[in-house]
Every structure is written in C-alpha cells, then in structure tokens.
ZATI-35491 format. One record per residue (C-alpha): residue number from 1; x negated, y, z. Coordinates in Angstrom, 1 decimal. Layout:
<nodes>
[node NUM [X Y Z]]
...
</nodes>
This chain:
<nodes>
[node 1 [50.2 -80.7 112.2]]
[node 2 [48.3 -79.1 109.4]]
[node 3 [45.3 -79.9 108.2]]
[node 4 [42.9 -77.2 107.1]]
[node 5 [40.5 -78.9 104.8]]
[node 6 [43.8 -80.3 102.8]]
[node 7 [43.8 -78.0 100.2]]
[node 8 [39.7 -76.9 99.8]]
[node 9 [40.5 -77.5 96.0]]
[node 10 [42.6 -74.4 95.9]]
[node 11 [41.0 -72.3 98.1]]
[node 12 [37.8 -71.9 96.3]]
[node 13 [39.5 -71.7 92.6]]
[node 14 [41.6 -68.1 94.3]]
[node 15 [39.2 -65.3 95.2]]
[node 16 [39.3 -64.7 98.7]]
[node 17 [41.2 -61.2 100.0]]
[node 18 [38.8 -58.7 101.1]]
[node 19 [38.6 -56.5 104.0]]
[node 20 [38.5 -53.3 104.5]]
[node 21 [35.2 -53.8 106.9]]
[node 22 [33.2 -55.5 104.1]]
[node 23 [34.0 -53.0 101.4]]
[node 24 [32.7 -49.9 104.0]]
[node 25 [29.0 -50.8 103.7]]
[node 26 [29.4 -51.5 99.9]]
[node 27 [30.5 -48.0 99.7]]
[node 28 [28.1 -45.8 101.8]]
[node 29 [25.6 -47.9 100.2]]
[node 30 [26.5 -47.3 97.0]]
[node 31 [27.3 -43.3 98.2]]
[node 32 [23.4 -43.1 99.2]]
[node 33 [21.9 -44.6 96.4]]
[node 34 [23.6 -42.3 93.9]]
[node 35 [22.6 -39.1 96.5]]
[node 36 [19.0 -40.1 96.3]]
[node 37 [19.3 -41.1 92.3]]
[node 38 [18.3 -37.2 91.2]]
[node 39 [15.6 -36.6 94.1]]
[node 40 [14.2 -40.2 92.2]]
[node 41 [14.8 -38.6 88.9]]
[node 42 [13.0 -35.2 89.6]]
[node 43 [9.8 -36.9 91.1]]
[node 44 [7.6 -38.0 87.7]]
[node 45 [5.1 -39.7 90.0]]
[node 46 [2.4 -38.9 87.3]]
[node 47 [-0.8 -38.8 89.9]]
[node 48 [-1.6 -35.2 89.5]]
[node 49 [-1.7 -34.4 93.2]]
[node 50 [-4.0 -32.0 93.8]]
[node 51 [-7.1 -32.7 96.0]]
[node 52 [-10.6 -31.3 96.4]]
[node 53 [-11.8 -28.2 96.1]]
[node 54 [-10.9 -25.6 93.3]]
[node 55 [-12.0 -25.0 90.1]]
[node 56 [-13.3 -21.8 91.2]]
[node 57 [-15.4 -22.9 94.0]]
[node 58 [-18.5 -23.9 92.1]]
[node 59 [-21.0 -24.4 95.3]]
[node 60 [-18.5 -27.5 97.0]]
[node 61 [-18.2 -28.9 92.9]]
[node 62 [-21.6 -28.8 92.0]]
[node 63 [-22.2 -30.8 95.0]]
[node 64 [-19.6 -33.3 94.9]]
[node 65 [-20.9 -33.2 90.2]]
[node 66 [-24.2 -34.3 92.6]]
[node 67 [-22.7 -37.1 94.2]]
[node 68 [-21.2 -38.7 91.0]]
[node 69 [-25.0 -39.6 90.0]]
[node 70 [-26.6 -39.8 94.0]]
[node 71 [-23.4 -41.6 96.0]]
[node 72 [-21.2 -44.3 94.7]]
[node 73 [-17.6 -43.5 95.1]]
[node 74 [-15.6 -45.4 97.8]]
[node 75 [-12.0 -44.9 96.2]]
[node 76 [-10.3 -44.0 93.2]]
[node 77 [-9.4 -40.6 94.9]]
[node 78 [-13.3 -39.7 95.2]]
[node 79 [-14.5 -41.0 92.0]]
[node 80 [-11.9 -38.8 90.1]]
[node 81 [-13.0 -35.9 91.5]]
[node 82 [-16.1 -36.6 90.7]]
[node 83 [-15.1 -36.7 87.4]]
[node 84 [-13.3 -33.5 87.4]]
[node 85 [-16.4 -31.8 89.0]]
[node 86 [-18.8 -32.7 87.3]]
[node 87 [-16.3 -31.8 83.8]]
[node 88 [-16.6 -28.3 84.6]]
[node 89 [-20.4 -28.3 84.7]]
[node 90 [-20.5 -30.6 81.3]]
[node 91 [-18.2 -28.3 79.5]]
[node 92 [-20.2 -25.4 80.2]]
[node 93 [-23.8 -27.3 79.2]]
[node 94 [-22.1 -28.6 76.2]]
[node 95 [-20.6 -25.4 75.1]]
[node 96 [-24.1 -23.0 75.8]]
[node 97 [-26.0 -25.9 73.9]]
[node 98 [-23.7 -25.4 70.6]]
[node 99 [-23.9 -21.2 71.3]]
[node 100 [-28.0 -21.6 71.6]]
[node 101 [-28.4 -23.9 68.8]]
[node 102 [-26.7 -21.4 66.6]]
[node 103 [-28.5 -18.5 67.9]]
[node 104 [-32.2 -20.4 67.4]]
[node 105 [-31.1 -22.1 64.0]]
[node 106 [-28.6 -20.3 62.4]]
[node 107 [-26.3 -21.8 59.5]]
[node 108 [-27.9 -20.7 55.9]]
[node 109 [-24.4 -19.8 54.4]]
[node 110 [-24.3 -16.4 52.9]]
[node 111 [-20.9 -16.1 55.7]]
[node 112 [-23.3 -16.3 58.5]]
[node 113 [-25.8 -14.2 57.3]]
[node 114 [-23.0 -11.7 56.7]]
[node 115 [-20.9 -12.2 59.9]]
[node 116 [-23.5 -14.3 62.3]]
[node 117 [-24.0 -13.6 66.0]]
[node 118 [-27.6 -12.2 65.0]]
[node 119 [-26.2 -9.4 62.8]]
[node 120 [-23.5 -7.8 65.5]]
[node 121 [-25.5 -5.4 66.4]]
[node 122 [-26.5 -3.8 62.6]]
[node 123 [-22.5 -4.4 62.3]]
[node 124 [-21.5 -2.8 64.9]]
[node 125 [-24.0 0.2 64.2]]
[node 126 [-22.1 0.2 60.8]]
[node 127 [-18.5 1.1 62.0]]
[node 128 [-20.2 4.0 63.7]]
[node 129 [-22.3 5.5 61.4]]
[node 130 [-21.5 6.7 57.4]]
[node 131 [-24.0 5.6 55.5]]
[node 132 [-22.5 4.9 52.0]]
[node 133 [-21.3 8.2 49.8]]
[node 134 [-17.8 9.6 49.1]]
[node 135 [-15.1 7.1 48.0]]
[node 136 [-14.7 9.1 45.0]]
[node 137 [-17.3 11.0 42.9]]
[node 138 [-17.6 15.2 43.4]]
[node 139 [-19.5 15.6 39.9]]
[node 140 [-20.1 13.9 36.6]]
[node 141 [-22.7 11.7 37.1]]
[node 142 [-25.9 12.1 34.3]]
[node 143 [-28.1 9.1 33.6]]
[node 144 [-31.7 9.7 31.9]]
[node 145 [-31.9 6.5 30.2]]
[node 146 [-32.8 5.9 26.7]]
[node 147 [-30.9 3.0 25.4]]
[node 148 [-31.8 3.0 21.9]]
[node 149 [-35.9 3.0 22.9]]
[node 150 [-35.3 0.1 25.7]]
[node 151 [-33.5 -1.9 23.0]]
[node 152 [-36.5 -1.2 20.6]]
[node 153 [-39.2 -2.7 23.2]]
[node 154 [-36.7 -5.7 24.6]]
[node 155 [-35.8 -7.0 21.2]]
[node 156 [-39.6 -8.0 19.5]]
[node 157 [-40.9 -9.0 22.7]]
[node 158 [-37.9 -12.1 22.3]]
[node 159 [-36.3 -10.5 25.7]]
[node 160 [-33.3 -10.5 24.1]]
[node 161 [-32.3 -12.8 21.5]]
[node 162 [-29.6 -11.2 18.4]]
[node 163 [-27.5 -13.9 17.5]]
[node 164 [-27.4 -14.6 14.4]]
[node 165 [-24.7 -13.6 11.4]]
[node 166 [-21.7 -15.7 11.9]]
[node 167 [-20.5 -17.4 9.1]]
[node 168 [-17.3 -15.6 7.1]]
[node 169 [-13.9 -17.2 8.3]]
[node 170 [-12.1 -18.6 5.0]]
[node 171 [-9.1 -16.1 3.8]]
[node 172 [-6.7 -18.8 2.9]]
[node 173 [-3.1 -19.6 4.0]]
[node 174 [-3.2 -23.7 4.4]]
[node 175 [1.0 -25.3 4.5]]
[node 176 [1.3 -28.4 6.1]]
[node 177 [3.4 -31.3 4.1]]
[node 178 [2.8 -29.7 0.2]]
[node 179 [0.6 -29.1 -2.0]]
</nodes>
C-alpha cells in the first residue's frame, strides 16, 4: 500500500515536470504580445487627434472663438477647441495691433526713417527712377570760391579760432643708465 502524502517533503523541494498543454498558452501568449509590441510602439498616443472644423473655415471658428466667452465647455474635447479657435482670431488681432502701432507711431531710429513701412513707396519710386548723376565725373569740375577772402572774414569775427604757436620740441638725445 503506498501512501501518497509520505513523501510531500520531497515533492515540493523538486520542480514539478511540465506539460506540453501548459507550456502552449505561455507560448501563443507570449507570440501575440511580441506581434502587437511594434503596432504599440508606432502609436505615440500624444492627443493630437484632429477634431472640429478647419483652420480654414473661419465662419464655424469664429463661432465656436464665440462660444469660449458665451457657453461653458462641457468636456475637455470642446474647451480645447475653443482654444484653438479662438487662437486663430487672437494671433491675427495681436499681430495687426503691433503692424498698426508701427504705422501710427513709428520708431524714431534713423533705420526706420530710412527703411520704415511709411517710406516704401519713395523707395520703391527710387529703384525706378535715376535721380543721382553719373558714377563717375564727364568734366573737371570748377568751384568759384574764394578761400583766401572767406578765411579773411571767418577769422576776426572768432569763427575760427588759430591755435596758437606750439612750443619747440627739445633737440637732445637723452641715454638711459649714464650720464
């Protein structure tokens, strides 16, 4: 007669064989999870998805840019398109606000005066018309000017100051370390 529970002890210190009917599921599931492991990989689950209407459809945004100060949002969904709506209106007021506050008040930088939205036009007018002369002169060019009278009236008046005589530098040769 044997006894069955006479040797527990033993039994549970050896591992126990395994069949082949338990290792089967192991394996498909194991076989399934590494199938699906690059579909998992691929999918970045950022939020993204696209919903409402498009950026292009200004009439449905500018209602729904409406409904962010008139309706309170129900879900997350709703409120973030209310966001993104009502972004396309905002960067467009913010944007003509700068553009108009530079056209009504310009910079006073000698740059802006030179290349500011207010001078285009004369610019413009420039690269199509030659109003300067010749890069390089045709004749001798003649001045009528009388230097030595101009000088005469500019220098009594105290118009122009003459510096005076500069004292003489010394003519000597000076060695270091001798006499």
């Amino acid at each position: 007669l044997k006894r069955p529970y006479a040797r527990t002890s033993v039994l549970i210190s050896q591992p126990r064989p395994l069949k082949m009917s338990m290792l089967l599921p192991r394996t498909v599931a194991r076989r399934t999870a590494t199938s699906l492991r690059p579909h998992l990989v691929s999918r970045r689950c950022l939020g993204d998805t696209t919903r409402g209407p498009d950026i292009t459809d200004i009439p449905k945004n500018f209602k729904l840019a409406c409904d962010f100060f008139t309706k309170d949002a129900i879900s997350y969904g709703e409120f973030k398109q209310h966001c993104v709506s009502l972004r396309l209106f905002a960067f467009v007021g913010v944007t003509a606000g700068c553009c108009a506050a530079l056209f009504f008040d310009p910079p006073k930088s000698s740059y802006w005066q030179r290349y500011g939205i207010t001078f285009w036009p004369s610019n413009l007018w420039g690269l199509f018309s030659n109003k300067s002369g010749p890069l390089f002169l045709t004749e001798k060019v003649s001045h009528e000017v009388d230097v030595p009278a101009i000088v005469g009236v500019l220098i009594p008046r105290g118009q122009i100051v003459v510096p005076a005589a500069a004292p003489p530098k010394p003519k000597g040769l000076f060695v270091l370390g001798g006499p």
